[in-house]
TITORNU-487564 format. One record per residue (C-alpha): residue number from 1; chain; z, x, y. Coordinates in nm, 3 decimals. Example, Ala and Ser with C-alpha at 12.3 -4.5 7.8 and 13.67 -1.06 7.14 Angstrom:
NODE  bakol  seba       c3       c1       c2
NODE      1     A    0.780    1.230   -0.450
NODE      2     A    0.714    1.367   -0.106
***
This chain:
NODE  bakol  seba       c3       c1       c2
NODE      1     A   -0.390   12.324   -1.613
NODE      2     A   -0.115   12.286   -1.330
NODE      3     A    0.144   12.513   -1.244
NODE      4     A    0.419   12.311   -1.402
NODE      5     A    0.259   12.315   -1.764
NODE      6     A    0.493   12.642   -1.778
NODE      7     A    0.806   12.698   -1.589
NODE      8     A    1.176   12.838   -1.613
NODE      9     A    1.281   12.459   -1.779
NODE     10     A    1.003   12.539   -2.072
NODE     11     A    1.136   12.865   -2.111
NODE     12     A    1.518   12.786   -2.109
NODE     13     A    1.468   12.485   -2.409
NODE     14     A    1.224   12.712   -2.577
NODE     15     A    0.971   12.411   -2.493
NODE     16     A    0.608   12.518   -2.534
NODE     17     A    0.316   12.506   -2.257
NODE     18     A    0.307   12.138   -2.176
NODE     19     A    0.307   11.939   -1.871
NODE     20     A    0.667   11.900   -1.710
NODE     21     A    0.846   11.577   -1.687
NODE     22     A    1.122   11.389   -1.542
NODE     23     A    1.263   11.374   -1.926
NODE     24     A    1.243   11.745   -1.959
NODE     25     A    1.466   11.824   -1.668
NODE     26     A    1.661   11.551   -1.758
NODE     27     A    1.718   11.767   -2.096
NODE     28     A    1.777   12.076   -1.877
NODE     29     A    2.024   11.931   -1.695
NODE     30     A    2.223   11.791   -1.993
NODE     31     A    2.246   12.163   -2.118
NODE     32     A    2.342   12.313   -1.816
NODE     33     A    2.059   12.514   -1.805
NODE     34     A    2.179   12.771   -1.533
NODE     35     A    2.034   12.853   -1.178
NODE     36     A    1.863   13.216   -1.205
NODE     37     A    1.596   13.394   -0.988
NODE     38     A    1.317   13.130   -1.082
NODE     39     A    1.500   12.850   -1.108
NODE     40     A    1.723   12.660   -0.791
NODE     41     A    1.853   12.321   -0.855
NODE     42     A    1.897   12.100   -0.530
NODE     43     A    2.045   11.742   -0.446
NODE     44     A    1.823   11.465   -0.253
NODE     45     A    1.632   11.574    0.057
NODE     46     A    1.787   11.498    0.369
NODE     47     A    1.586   11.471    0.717
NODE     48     A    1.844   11.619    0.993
NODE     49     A    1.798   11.955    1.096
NODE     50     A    2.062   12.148    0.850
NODE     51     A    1.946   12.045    0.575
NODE     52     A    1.536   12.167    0.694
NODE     53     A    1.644   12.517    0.741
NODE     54     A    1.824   12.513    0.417
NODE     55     A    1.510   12.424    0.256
NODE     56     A    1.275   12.658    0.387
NODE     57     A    1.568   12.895    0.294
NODE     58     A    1.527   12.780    0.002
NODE     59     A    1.132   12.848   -0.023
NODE     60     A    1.094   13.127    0.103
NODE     61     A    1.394   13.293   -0.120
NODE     62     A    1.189   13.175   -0.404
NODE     63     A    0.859   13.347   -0.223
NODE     64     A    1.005   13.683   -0.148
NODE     65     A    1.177   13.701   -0.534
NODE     66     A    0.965   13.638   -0.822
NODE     67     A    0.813   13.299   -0.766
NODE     68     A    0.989   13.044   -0.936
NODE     69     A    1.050   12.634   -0.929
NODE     70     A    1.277   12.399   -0.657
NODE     71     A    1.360   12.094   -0.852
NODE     72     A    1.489   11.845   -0.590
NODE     73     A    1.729   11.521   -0.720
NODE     74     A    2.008   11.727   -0.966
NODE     75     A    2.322   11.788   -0.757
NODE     76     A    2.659   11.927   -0.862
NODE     77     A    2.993   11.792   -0.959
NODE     78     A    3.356   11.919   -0.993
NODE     79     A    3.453   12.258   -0.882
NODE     80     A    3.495   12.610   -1.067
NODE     81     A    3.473   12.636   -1.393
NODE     82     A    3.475   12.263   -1.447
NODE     83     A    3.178   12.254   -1.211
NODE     84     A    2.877   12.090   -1.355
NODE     85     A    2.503   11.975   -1.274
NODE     86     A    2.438   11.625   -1.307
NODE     87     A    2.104   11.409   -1.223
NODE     88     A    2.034   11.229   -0.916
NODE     89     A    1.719   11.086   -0.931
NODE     90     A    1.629   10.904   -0.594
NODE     91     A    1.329   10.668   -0.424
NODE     92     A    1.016   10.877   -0.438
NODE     93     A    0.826   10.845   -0.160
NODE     94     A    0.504   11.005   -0.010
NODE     95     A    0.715   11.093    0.297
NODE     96     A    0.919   11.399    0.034
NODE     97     A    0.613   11.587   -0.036
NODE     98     A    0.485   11.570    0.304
NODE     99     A    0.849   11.701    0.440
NODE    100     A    0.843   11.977    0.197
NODE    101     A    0.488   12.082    0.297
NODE    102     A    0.595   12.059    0.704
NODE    103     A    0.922   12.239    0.617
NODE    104     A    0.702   12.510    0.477
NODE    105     A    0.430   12.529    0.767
NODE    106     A    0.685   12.510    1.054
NODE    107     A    0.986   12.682    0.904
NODE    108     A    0.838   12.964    0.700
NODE    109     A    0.695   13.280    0.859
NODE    110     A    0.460   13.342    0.745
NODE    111     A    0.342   13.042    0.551
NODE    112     A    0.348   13.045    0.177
NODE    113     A    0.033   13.004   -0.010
NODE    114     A   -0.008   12.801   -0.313
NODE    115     A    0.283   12.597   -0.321
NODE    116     A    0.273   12.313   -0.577
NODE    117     A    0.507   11.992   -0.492
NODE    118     A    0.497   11.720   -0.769
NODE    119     A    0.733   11.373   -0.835
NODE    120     A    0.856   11.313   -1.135
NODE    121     A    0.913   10.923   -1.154
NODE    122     A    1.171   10.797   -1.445
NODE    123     A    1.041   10.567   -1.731
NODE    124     A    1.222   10.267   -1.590
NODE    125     A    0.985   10.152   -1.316
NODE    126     A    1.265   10.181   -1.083
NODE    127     A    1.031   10.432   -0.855
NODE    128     A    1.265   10.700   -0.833
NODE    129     A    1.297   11.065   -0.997
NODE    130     A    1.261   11.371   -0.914
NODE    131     A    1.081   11.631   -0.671
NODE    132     A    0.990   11.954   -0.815
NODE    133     A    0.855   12.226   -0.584
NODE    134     A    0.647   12.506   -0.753
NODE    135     A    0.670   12.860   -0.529
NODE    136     A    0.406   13.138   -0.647
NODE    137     A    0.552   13.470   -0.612
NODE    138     A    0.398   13.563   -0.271
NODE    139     A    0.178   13.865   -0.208
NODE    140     A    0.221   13.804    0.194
NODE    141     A    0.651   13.870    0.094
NODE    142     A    0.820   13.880    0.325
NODE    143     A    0.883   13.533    0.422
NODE    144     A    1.110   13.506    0.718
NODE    145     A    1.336   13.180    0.827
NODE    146     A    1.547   13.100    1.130
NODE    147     A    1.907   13.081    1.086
NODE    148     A    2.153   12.985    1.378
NODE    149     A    2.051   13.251    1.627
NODE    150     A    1.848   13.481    1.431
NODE    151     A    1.534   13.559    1.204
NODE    152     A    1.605   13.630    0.834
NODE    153     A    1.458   13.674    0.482
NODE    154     A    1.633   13.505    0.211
NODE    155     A    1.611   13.610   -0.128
NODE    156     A    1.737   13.497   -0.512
NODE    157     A    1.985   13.720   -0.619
NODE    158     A    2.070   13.542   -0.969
NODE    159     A    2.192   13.176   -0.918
NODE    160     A    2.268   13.251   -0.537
NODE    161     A    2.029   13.338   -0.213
NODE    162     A    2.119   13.654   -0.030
NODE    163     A    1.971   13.848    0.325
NODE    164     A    1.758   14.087    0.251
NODE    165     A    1.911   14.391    0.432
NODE    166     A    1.659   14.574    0.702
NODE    167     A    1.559   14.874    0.387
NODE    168     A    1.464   14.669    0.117
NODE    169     A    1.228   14.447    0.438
NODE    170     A    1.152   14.789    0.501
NODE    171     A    1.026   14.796    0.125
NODE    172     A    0.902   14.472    0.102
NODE    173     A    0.601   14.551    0.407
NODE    174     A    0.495   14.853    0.235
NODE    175     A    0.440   14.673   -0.067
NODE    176     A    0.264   14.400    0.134
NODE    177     A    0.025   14.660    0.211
NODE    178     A    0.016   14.845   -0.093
NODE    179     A   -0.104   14.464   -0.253
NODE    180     A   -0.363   14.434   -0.017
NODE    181     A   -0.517   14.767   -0.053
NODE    182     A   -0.500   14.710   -0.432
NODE    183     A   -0.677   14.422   -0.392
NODE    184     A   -0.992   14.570   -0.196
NODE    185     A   -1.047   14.828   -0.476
NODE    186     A   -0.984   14.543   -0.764
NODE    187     A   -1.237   14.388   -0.578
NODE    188     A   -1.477   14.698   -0.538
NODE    189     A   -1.441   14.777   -0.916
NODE    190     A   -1.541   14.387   -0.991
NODE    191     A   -1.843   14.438   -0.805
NODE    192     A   -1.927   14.771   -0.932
NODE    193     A   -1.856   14.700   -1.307
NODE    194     A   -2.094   14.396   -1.253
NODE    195     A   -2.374   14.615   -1.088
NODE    196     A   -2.394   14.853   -1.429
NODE    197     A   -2.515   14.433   -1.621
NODE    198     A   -2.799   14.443   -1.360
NODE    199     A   -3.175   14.478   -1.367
NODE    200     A   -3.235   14.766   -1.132
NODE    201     A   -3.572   14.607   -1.049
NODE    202     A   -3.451   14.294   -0.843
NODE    203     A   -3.248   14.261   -0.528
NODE    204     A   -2.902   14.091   -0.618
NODE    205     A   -2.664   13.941   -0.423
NODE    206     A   -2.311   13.932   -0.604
NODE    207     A   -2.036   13.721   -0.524
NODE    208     A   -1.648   13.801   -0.683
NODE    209     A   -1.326   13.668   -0.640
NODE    210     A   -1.012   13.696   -0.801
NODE    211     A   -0.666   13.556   -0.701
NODE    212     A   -0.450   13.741   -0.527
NODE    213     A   -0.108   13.675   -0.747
NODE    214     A   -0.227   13.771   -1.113
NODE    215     A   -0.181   13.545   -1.301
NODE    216     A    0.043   13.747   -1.580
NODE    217     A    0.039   13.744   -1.912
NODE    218     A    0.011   13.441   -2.053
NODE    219     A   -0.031   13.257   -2.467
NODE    220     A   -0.268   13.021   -2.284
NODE    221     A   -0.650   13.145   -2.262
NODE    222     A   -0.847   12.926   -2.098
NODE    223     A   -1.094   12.763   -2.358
NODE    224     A   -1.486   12.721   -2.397
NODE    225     A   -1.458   12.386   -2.263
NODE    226     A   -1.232   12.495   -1.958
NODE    227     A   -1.513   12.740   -1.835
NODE    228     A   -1.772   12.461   -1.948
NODE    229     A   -1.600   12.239   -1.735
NODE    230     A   -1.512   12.502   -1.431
NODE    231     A   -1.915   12.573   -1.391
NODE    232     A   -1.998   12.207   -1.392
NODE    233     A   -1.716   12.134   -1.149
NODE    234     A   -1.802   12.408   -0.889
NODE    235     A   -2.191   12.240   -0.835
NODE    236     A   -1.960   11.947   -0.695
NODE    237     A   -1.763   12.152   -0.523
NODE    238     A   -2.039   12.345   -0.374
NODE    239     A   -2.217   12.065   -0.233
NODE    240     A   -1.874   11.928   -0.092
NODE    241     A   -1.829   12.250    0.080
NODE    242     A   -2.166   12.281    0.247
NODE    243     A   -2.151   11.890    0.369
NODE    244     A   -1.812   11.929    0.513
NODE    245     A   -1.755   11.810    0.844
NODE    246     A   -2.148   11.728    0.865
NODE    247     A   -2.159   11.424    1.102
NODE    248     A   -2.386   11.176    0.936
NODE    249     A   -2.424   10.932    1.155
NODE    250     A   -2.587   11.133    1.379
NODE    251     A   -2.989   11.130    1.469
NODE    252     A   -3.173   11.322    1.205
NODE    253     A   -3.314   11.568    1.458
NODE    254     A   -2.978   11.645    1.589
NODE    255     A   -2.778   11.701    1.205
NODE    256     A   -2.749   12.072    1.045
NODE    257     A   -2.987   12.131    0.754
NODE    258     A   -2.769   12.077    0.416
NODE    259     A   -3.013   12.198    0.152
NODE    260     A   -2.766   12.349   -0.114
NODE    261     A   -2.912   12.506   -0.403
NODE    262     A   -2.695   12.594   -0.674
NODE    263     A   -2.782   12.960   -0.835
NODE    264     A   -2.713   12.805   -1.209
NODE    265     A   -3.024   12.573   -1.152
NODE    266     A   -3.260   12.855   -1.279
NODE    267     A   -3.026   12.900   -1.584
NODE    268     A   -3.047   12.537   -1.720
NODE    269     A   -2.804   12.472   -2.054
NODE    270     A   -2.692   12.801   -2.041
NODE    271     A   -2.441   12.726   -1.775
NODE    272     A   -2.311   12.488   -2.068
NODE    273     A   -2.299   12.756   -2.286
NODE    274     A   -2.035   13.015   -2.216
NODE    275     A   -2.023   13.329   -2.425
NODE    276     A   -1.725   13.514   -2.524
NODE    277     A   -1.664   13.845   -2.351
NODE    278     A   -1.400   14.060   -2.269
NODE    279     A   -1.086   13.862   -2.153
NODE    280     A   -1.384   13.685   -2.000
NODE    281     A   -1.617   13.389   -2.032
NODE    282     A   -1.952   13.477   -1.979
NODE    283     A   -2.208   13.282   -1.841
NODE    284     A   -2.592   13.392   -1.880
NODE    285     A   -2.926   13.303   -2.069
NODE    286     A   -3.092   13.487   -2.374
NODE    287     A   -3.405   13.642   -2.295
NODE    288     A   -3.615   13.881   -2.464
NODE    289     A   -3.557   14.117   -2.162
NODE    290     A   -3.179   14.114   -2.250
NODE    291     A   -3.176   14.212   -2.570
NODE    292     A   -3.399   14.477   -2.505
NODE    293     A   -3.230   14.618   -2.207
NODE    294     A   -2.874   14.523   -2.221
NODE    295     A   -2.908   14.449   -1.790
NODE    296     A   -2.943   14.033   -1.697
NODE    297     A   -3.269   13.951   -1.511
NODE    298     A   -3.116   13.565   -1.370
NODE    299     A   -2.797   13.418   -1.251
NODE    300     A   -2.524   13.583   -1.438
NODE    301     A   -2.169   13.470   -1.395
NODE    302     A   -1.856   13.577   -1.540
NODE    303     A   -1.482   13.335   -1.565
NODE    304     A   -1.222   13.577   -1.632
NODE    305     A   -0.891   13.504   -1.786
NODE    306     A   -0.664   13.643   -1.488
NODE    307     A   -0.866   13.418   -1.271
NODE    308     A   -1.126   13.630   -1.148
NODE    309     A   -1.480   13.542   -1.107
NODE    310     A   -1.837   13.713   -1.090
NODE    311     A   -2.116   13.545   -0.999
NODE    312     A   -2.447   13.739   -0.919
NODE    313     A   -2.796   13.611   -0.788
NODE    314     A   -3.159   13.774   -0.810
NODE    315     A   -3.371   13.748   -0.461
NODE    316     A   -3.633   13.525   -0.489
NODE    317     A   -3.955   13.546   -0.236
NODE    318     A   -4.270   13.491   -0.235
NODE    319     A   -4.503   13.715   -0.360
NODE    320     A   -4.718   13.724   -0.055
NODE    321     A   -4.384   13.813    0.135
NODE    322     A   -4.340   14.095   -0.163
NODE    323     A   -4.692   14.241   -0.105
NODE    324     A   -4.670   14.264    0.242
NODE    325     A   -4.303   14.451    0.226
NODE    326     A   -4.396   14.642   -0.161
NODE    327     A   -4.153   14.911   -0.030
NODE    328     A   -3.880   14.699    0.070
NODE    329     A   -3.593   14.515   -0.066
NODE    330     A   -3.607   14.163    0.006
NODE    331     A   -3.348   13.932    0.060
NODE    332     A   -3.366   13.574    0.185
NODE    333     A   -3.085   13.389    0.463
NODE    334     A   -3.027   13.122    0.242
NODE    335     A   -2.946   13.289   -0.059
NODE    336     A   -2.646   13.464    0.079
NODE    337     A   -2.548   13.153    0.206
NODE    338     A   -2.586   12.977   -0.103
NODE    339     A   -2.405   13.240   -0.342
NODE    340     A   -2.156   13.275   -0.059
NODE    341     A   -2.083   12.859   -0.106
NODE    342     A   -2.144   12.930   -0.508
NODE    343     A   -1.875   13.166   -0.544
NODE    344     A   -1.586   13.056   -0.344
NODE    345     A   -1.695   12.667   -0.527
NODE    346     A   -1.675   12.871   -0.832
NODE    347     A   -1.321   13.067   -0.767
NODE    348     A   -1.195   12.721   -0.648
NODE    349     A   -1.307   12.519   -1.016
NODE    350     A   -1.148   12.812   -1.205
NODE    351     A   -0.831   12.853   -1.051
NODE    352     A   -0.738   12.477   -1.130
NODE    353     A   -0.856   12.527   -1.504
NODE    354     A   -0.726   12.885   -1.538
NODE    355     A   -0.405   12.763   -1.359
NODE    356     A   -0.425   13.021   -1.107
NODE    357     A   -0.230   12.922   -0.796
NODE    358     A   -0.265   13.071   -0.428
NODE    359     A   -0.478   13.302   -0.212
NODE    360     A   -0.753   13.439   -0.378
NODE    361     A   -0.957   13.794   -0.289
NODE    362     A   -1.368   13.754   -0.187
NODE    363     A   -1.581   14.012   -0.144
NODE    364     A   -2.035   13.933   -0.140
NODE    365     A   -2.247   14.260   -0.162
NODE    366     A   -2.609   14.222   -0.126
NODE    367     A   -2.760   14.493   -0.367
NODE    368     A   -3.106   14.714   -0.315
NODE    369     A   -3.382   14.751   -0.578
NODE    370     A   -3.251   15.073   -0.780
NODE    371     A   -3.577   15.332   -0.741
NODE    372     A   -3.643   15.679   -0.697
NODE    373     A   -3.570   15.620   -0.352
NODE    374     A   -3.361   15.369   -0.203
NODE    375     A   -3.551   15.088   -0.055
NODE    376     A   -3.491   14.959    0.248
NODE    377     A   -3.309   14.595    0.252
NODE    378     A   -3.448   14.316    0.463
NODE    379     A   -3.376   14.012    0.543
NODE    380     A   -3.570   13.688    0.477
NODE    381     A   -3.516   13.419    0.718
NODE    382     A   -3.722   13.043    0.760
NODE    383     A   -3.909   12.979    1.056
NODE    384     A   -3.985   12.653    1.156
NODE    385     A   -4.353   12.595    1.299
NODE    386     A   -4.419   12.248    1.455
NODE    387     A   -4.310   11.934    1.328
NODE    388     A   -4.072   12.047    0.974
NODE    389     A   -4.352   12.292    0.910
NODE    390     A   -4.129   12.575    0.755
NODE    391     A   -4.208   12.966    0.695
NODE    392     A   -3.993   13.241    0.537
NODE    393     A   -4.059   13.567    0.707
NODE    394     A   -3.948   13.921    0.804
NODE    395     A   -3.815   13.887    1.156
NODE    396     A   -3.992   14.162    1.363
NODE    397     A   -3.662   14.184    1.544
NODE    398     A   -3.427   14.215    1.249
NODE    399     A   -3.317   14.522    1.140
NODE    400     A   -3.353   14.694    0.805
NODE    401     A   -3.038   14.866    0.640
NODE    402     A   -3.045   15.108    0.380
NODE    403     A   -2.715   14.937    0.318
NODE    404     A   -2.500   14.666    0.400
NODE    405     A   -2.132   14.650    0.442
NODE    406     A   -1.963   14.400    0.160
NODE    407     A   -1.787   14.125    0.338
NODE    408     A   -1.464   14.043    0.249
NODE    409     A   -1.227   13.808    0.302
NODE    410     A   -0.972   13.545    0.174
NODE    411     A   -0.962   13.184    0.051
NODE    412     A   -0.609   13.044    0.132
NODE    413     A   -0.678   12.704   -0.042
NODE    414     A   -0.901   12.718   -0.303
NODE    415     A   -0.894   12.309   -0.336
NODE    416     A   -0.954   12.278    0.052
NODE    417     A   -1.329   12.185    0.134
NODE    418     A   -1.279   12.259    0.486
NODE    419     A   -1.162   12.628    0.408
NODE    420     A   -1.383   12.688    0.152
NODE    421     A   -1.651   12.655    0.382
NODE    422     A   -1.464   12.867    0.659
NODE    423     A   -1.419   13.117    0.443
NODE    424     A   -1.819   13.082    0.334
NODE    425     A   -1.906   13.101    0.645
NODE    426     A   -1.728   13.417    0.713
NODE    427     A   -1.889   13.596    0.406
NODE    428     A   -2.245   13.463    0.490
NODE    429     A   -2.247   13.585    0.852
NODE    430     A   -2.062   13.905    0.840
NODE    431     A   -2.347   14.010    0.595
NODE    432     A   -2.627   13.852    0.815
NODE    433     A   -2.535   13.961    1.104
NODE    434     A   -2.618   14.356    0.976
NODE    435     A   -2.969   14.239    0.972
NODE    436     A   -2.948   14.077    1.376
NODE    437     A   -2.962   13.735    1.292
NODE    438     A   -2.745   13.514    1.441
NODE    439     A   -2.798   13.161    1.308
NODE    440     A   -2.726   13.085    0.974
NODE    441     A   -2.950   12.842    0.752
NODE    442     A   -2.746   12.640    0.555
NODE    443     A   -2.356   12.678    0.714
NODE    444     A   -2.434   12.575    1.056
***
């Protein structure tokens, strides 16, 4: 699902959710479909310096507004009333969408996430068309822009972009903030809703993620298939983010260890099996345990329809590791790493299905056994003996923590490998490092 299966041109020819075209706007055009809040028509792109500021004027007015789409290639004719939009398709070349990007990276302060830039070619073969630019509305508004001698933020006021005046930036900051903080506790409630599905008797660690401009209401639910599809897509995903930047050419002794190992292995067909849930997709296996108890004993994942996603892990060690720690909850290295990589692979495969564009929210928590007391959380880490002779253990020097802090943090671009694994990373060492350790397993 991309972000131009439903845009101001769909809405304005009462056009239902389908992929835009060049024929579409063409249609638009030929009714005089009107320039609002969401919608800013523009002639060809031009390189000199003018006509750069004028479009990251014209992206970030979009950004700080409502979101909204920059079709590039329809210009104007005539003047006044007798004023008129007509097409003007021209060569489509890779060198637009790159300019468009740069425009937004160097121009735009600060840099808007989730922007969508697609060409529309005509049917004739001729190889031109038209650009259209998708802007998210931006949860990091304001979005600032140099013009002549100073530093404003352009906005849409109706078919024309305005200065927002120094109260309503004022405005705009606090609500930058207020966003954020709204996010944490969405977050928090994600992770504490998904606790309550839980077998109290295991140690979980649970990944969730959900983007960070809702995706609004919306006569498309994402289907069976699409969460079908999501889970399968993430393992690929996954693997790409963990082998990212690995340099494979060099000597075996000298490359990081890349043993991924995807939490819906344990799960089998199930993972192919989504259930229906609440505005939600649910992914999980029937066991007897289950239906007696209500609480999931394995890998339990949830695809929600605003984007969201859950995805929690039981601990798994060995059980002379649990006889010699029977007090203790156990967690090993690797499997925050792994449910770190799981998740943000997972967020990543659902925004594209879900059509969920920009930033989204992570948070991992690493969950105690529920008993009379709590237990005490340690950490499980491999120790290499010799030549690749391997042992988990119980660091003497780590430290146990009756709880850890949930790591948090953001995923700018979900379809990025390179910060997907950043962001991995991140999540994987900010929870490791509570225990002392300072290498991680898998991420290196």
């Amino acid at each position: 699902m991309a972000a131009t299966d439903w845009t101001p041109i769909h809405v304005a020819l009462g056009e239902p959710r389908s992929a835009l075209t060049f024929e579409l706007v063409e249609r638009a055009v030929a009714a005089q479909v009107p320039e609002s809040d969401t919608l800013d028509w523009k002639a060809q792109v031009r390189t000199d310096e003018v006509a750069k500021q004028e479009l990251a004027k014209d992206l970030a007015a979009l950004a700080n507004t409502a979101g909204g789409i920059l079709v590039i290639g329809v210009g104007e004719e005539g003047r006044g009333t007798d004023k008129r939009f007509v097409m003007q398709p021209f060569p489509l070349m890779e060198q637009v969408e790159q300019q468009v990007r740069s425009v937004n990276v160097s121009r735009v302060r600060p840099v808007i996430q989730g922007l969508d830039v697609r060409l529309l070619p005509m049917d004739d073969k001729s190889g031109n068309g038209v650009v259209v630019v998708t802007v998210p509305p931006s949860p990091d508004a304001p979005h600032f822009v140099e013009r002549r001698e100073s530093t404003v933020a352009p906005w849409r006021n109706g078919s024309h972009t305005d200065v927002l005046p120094e109260r309503q930036i004022e405005r705009a900051y606090a609500d930058r903030f207020a966003r954020r903080a709204t996010a944490s506790a969405n977050l928090k409630h994600l992770a504490d809703s998904t606790r309550e599905l839980l077998s109290h008797d295991k140690v979980w660690v649970v990944g969730v993620a959900q983007p960070r401009v809702d995706r609004g209401v919306t006569l498309n639910v994402p289907s069976r298939d699409d969460a079908t599809t999501a889970v399968l897509d993430s393992l690929q995903l996954a693997r790409d983010t963990v082998v990212h930047g690995a340099e494979t050419d060099a000597p075996r002794a000298i490359q990081p260890p890349r043993s991924y190992s995807t939490p819906f292995s344990t799960i089998g067909d199930a993972m192919r099996n989504p259930r229906r849930g609440l505005r939600r997709w649910v992914i999980r296996p029937d066991s007897t345990e289950l239906s007696r108890t209500g609480v999931a004993t394995t890998t339990y994942a949830e695809l929600h329809e605003s984007g969201a996603v859950v995805l929690a892990e039981p601990c798994r060690v060995s059980s002379d590791l649990r006889d010699a720690n029977r007090d203790d909850s156990l967690v090993h290295a690797a499997t925050i790493e792994n449910n770190a990589v799981a998740t943000v692979a997972l967020a990543a495969a659902w925004a594209a299905r879900a059509g969920a564009v920009g930033t989204y929210a992570l948070r991992v928590d690493v969950l105690p056994r529920k008993r009379d007391r709590t237990s005490l959380l340690r950490v499980v880490s491999n120790h290499a003996y010799g030549q690749g002779f391997v042992i988990p253990e119980v660091p003497e020097w780590t430290t146990g923590r009756t709880r850890l802090v949930p790591a948090e943090g953001e995923l700018l671009d979900p379809q990025d490998p390179g910060d997907r694994q950043l962001i991995a990373r991140q999540l994987a060492e900010d929870l490791e490092h509570q225990f002392g350790l300072t290498t991680l397993e898998l991420l290196r």
